[in-house]
KOLDO-694194 format. One record per residue: z, y, x of N, C-alpha, C in turn. Coordinates in pm, whole numbers, plus 50000, padded with zeros to 5 digits. Layout:
BEGIN
ZYXZYXZYX
...
END
This chain:
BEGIN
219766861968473218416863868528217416864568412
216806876168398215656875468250214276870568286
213476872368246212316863268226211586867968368
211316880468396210536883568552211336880468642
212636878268661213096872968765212906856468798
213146850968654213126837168655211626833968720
210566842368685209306837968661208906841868836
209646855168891209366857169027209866846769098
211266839569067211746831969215211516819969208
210216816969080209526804669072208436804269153
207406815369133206226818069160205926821069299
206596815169409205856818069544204836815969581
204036802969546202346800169547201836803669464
202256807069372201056804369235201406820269152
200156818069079199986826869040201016827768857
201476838868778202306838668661201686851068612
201736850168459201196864668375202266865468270
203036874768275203636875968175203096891368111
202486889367946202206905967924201216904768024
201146924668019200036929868127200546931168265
201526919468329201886918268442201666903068503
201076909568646201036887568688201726892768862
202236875968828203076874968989202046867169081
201456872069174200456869669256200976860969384
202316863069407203136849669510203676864869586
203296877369556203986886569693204826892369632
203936901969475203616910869417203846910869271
204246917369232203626917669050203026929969023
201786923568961200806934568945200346940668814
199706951468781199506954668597197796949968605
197946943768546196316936768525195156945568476
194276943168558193216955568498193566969668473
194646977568514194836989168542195306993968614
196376988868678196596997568899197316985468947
197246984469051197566976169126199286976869143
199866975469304200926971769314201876979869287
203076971169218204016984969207205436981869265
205666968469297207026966569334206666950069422
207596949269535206906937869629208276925669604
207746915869603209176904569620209166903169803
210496898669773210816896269921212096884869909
211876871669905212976859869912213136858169806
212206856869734212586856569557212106869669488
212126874969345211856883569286213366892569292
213126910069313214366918069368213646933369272
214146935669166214266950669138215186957569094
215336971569097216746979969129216856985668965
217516981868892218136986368732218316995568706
218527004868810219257015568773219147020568910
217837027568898217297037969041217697049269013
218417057869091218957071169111217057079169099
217127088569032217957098768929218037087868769
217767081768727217597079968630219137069368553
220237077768659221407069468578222727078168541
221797088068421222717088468373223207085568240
224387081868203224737076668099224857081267976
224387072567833224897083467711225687093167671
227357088767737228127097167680227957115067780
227117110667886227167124567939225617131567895
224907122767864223897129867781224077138067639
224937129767620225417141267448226237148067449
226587150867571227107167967551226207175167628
224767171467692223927181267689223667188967550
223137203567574222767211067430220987216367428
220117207667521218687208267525218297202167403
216817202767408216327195467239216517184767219
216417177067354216007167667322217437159567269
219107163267337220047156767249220657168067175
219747174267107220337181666990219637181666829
218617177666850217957177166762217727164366628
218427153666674218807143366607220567139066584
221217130666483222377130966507222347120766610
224197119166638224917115466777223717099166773
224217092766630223697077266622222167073966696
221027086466706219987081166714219697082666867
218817074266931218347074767069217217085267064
217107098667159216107108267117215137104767267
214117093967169213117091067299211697094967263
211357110967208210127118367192209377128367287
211117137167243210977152667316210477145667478
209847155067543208907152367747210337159467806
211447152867763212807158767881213227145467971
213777147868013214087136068188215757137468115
216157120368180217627124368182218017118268314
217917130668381218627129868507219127143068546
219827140068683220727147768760219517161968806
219867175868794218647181368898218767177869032
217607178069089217347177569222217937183469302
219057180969394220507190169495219077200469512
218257203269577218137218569669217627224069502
217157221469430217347229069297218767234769239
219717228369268220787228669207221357235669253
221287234569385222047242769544221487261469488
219867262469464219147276769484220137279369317
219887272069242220477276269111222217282969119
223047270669134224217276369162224697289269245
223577289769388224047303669425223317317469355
222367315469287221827326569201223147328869113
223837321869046224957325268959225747329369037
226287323269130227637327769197227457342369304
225867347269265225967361869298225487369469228
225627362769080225357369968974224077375268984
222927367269030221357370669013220557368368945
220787375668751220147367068686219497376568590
218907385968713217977399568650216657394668611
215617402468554213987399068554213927390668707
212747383268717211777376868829211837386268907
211737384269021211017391769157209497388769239
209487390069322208187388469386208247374169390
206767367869388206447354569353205697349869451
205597356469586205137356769738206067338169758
206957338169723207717327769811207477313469738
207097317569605206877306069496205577301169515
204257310969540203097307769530202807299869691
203817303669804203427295969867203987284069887
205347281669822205727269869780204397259369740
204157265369641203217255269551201727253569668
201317259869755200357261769833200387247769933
202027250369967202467237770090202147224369993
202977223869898203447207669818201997203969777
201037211269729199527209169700199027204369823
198727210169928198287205570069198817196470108
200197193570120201117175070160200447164870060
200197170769940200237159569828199197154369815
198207165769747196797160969728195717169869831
196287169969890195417174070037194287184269955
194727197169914194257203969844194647217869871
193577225769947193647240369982194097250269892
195227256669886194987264369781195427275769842
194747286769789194837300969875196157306169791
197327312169872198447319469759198267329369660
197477338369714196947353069695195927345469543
195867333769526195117331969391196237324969266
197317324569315197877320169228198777328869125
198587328768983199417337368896200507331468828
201467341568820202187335068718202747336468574
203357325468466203337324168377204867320068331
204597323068164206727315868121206057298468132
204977290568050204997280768061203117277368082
202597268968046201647265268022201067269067920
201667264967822201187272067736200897280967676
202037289767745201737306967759200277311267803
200397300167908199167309068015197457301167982
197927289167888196697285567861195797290067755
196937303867657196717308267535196087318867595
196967324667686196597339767729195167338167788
194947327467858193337324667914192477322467863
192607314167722191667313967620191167328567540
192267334267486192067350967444190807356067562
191017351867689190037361567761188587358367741
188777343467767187547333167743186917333167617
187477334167494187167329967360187137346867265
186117341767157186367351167050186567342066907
187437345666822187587336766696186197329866635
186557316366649185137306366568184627301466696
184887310666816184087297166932185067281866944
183707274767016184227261466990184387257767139
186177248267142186727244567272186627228167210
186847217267362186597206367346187677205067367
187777195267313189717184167316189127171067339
190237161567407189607151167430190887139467371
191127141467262191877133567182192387115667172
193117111667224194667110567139194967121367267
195427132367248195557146267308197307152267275
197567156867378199237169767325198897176867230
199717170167136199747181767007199057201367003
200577200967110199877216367109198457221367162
197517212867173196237217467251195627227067084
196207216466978195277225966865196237235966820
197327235866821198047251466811197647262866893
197507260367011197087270667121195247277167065
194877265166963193097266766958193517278666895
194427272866746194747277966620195187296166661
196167295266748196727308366768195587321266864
194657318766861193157324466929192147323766817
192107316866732191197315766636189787306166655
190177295966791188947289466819189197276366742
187517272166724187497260666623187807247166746
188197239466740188267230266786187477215166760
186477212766878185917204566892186407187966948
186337178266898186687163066918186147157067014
186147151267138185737143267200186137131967246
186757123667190188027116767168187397104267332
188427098567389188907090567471188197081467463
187237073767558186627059467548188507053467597
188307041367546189037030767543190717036167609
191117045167498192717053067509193987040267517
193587031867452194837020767477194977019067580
193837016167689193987011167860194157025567971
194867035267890194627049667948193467055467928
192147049667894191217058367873190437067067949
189207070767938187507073267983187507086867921
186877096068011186037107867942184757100767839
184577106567747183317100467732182147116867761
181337111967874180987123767929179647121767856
179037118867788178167118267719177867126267575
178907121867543179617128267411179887144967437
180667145067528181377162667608179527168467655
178647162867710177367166067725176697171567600
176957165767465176387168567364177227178867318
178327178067344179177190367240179017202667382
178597199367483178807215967560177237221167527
176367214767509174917218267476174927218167337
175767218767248175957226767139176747235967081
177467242667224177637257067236179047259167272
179787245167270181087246967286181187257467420
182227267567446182667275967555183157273967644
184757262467617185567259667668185707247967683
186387238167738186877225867765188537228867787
189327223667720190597216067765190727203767783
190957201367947191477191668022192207181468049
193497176068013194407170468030194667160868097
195257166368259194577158268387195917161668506
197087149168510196577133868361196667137168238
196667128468170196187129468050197717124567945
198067134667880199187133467793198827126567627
198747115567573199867105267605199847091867709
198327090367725197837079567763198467074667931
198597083467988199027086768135198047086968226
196627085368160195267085868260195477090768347
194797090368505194677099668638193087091968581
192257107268591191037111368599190317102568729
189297095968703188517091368848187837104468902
187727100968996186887116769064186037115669067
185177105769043183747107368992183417112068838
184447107668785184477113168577184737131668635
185727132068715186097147268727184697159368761
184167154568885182257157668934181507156168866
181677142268782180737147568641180517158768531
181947158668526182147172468413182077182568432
182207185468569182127194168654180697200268653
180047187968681178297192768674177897195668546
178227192368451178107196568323178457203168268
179787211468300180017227868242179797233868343
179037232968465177997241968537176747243968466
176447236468416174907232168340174707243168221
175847236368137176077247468002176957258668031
177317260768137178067275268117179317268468036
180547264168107181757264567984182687260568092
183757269568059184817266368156185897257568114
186247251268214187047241768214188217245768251
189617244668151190507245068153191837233368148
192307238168292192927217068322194367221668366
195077214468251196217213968223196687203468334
197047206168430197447195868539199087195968542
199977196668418201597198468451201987184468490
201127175368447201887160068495201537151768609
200567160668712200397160368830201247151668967
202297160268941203347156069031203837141768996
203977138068822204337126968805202947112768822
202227116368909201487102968950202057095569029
201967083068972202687068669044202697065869136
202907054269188202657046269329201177036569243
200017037069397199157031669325198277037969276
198227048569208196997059769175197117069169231
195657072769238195247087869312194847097169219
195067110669230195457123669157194057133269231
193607140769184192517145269241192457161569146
192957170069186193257183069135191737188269107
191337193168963189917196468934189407205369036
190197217269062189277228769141188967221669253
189597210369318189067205569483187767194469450
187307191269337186577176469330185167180669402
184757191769384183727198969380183417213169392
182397217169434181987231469417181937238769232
181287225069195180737230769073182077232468993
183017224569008184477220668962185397235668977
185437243869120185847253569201185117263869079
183817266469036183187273269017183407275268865
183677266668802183767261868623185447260868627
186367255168716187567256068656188487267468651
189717264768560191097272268632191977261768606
192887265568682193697251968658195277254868635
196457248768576197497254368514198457240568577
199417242568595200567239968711202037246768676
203207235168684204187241768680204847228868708
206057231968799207067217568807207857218168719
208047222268592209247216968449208657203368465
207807193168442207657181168435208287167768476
207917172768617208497165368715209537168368751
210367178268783211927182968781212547189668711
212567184068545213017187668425213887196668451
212457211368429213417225668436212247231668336
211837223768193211237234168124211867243768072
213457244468096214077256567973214387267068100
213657266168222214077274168298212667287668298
211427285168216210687288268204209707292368329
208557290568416208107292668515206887283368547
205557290268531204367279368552203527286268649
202337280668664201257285268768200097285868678
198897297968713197357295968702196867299768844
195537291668876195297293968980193357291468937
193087298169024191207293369033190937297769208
189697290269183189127295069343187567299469344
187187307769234185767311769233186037322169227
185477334869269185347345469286185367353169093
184337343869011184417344768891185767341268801
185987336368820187337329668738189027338968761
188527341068913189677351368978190167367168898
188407369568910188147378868804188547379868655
188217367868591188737367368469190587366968519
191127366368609192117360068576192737375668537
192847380168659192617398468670192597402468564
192417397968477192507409268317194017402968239
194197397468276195197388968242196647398068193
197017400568061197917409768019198807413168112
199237423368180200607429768272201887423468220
202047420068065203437413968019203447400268132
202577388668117202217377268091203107373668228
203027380268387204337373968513205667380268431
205837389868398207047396868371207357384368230
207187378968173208157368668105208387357668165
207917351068301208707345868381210257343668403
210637331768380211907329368383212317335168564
213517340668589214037341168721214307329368813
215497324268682215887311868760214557297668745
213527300968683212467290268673211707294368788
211497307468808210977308368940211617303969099
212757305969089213557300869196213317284769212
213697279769079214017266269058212457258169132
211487262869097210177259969132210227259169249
210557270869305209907272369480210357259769552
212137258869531212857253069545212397236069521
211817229869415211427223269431209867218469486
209047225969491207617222669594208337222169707
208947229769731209767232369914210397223769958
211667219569893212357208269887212517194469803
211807197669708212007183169609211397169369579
210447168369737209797160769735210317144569760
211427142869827212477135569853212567127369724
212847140469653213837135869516212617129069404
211757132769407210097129469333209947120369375
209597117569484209227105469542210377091969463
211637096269484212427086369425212777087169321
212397093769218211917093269058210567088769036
209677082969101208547079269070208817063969092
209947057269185209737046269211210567038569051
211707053769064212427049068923211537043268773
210677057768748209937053368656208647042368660
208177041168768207727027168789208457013968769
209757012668779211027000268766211597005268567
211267015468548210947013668391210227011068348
208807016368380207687009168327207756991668334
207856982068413208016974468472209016967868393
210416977368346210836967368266210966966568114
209716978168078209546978767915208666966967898
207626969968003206966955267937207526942467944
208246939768019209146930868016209756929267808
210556940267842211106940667705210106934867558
209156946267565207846944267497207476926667423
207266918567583206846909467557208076898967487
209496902967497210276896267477210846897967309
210866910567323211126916467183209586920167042
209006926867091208346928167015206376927567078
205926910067072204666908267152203876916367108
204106914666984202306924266908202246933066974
203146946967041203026961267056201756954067162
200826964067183200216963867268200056973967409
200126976667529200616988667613200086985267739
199246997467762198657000367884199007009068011
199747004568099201067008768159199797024168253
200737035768234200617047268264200307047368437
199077055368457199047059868610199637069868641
200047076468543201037091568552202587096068469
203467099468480204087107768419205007090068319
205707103068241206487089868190206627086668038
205727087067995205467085567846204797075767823
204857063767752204337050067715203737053467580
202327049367572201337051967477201437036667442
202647035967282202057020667264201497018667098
200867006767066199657002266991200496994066958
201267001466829202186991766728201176986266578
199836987066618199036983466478199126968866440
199826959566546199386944666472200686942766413
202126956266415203066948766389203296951666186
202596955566101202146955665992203126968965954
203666979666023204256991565971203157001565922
201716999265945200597011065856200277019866002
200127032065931199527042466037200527047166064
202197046466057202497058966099204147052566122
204257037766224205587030166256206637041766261
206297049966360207357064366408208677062066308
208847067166167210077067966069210617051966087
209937039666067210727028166072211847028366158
210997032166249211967032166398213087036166338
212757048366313213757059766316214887056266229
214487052566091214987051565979215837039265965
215287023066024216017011366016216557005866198
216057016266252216557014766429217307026366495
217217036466409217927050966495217327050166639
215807050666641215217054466726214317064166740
214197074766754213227085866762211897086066893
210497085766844209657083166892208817096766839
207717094666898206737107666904205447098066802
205097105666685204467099366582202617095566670
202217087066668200747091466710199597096066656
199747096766537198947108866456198937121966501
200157119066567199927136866580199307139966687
198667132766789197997135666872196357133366845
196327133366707194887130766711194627119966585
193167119166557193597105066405192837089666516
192637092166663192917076066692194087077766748
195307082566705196847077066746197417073866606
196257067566512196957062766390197177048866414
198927047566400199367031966425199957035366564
199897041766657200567045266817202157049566762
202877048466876203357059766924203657063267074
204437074667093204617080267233206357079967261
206687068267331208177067067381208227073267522
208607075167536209727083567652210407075267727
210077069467850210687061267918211827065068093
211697080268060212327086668152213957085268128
214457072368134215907073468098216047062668188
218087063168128218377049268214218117035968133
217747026968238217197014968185218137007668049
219327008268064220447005767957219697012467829
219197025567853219037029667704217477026567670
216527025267737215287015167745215937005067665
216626994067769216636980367648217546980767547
218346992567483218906993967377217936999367285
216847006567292215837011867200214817003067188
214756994667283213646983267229214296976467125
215526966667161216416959467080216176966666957
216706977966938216416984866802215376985466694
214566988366797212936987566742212746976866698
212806964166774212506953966710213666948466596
214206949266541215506947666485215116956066345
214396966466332213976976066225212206970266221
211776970366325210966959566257210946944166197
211526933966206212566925366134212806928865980
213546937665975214506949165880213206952265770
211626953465816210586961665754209636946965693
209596942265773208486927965729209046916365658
210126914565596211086905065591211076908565441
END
């Protein structure tokens, strides 16, 4: 029995804090950032090893994706945004019979995909979306480059809202736009627009806004009042807002998700918004995303949109998609409870292995933004790991210069390899201060 169990089937009256978790006598809760995520019932009860998330090393390394190819056999590869799980059966089901009738020509009509995504938007976030507005793309980033080219001329200035996805400044870089900083009120606890700041940089001419909603690394879900704000403010200045919504689907139990184009008129009027299920039903190598707007203006811009840009559409990413808005909600739903029972038991780990880290458990998606600065590795822990733990982590510099001292772990696995990469970590830290 480890420390939250011991501490749950003590705690029936009273209240316990371990870390950024306390046992309230029902419940254990994340303090000051979302509420409930898992209930006791006769004692403290959570599941180790929640389906999808069990599968094991030795069948992970004979996958040939990046994420177990890119390091040798020895190291745990917990950077690359890949899932290690099973696909979702009605994904697997549309996939397998595309092969077994040998259907693996260009894309076809995207009538069946766009209204896929039309239904799972309306169940989910109770969010209208017309089909006839939705385009398609190979990834996000395809389509967030190709939208900027329309939007931008080299030297205009787009806002980032930093500790940010790397690629937001490659995508600036490959358009020629300068890129503007608006970095995160208080990013350790998931983090704040600072709309004050974004007020001053759109009234000094910036064009564009990129979005990140939620927010990649931090796992923010946007309040919808921060969302109406910004909203009113690149109505104000003229600047469109471009909202990377791919980690959408991965919002928790406990937070609410609020898709930019629905917050508002002014939101409808200033956004476009970018969509694709690789995230949530790890099928980025199947290639297949969404753009969508709902202003008459934006539609328009979309309309110019290069003739290549649907035609590099993956086939089977398009299938794979429909297939999951249509059917994969089952399977989401029970990968969200999974990665909630990881979250849940890193900090656990955290507090056991290594207290200093500091970590503000995610309202979205499955990437842990943690604040290794008190453990004395400098700005840039990432190689320790790597180097005295054979653990591979996502550096936090590279998302920006306040992810100096962070990094970005990957907690989409099975829990076995969670508490084998903590163990590690702390073990190479040991290995570093000693």
């Amino acid at each position: 029995m480890d420390e939250l169990e011991r501490a749950g089937s003590a705690a029936c009256s009273e209240n316990v804090s371990i870390g950024h978790w306390e046992f309230t006598g029902r419940c254990w809760r994340v303090r000051s950032i979302r509420e409930v995520v898992w209930r006791a019932s006769g004692g403290w009860q959570y599941d180790l090893v929640s389906a999808p998330l069990d599968v094991g090393l030795d069948e992970l390394r004979t996958r040939r994706s990046a994420k177990w190819t890119s390091y040798p056999v020895d190291v745990l590869p917990l950077p690359v945004a890949e899932m290690d799980v099973h696909l979702a059966p009605p994904i697997a089901a549309v996939l397998h019979a595309a092969v077994q009738q040998s259907d693996t020509g260009y894309c076809g009509d995207a009538t069946a995909l766009r209204g896929a995504f039309s239904g799972f938007a309306a169940r989910r976030w109770h969010w209208d979306v017309d089909p006839s507005s939705v385009r398609t793309c190979a990834d996000v980033a395809a389509g967030v480059t190709e939208v900027l080219r329309l939007l931008t001329v080299p030297g205009d200035k787009v806002i980032l809202t930093p500790p940010v996805y790397p690629p937001f400044w490659s995508w600036l870089q490959a358009v020629g736009a300068t890129p503007v900083e608006v970095p995160l009120l208080e990013s350790l606890n998931g983090g704040r627009l600072d709309l004050a700041a974004i007020d001053q940089a759109m009234a000094a001419g910036s064009k564009v806004m990129l979005l990140c909603s939620p927010h990649n690394p931090t796992g923010l879900v946007h309040e919808i009042d921060d969302l109406r704000a910004l909203a009113t403010l690149a109505a104000r200045h003229d600047v469109t807002v471009l909202a990377d919504e791919i980690h959408a689907p991965l919002t928790l139990p406990g937070s609410s998700y609020s898709p930019y184009l629905a917050v508002s008129d002014n939101a409808a009027a200033t956004g476009i918004a970018f969509h694709s299920a690789s995230k949530a039903w790890n099928l980025a190598g199947l290639k297949s995303a969404l753009i969508t707007a709902a202003h008459p203006r934006q539609l328009e811009r979309l309309g110019a949109l290069p003739h290549e840009v649907p035609w590099s559409v993956g086939h089977f990413g398009m299938l794979a998609a429909a297939a999951a808005y249509e059917q994969g909600e089952s399977w989401l739903d029970g990968l969200l409870g999974a990665l909630a029972s990881n979250y849940l038991l890193l900090a656990n780990l955290l507090q056991q292995h290594l207290p200093q880290v500091r970590f503000g458990v995610p309202q979205a998606s499955y990437l842990a933004w943690l604040d290794c600065r008190d453990l004395g590795l400098g700005s840039n822990p990432a190689p320790v790991f790597l180097d005295h733990g054979r653990v591979a982590v996502s550096a936090g510099a590279d998302f920006g210069p306040a992810g100096h001292g962070f990094i970005r772990l990957n907690i989409a696995c099975h829990p076995d390899v969670l508490r084998e990469a903590i163990t590690r970590m702390a073990a190479a830290h040991r290995h570093s201060v000693t």
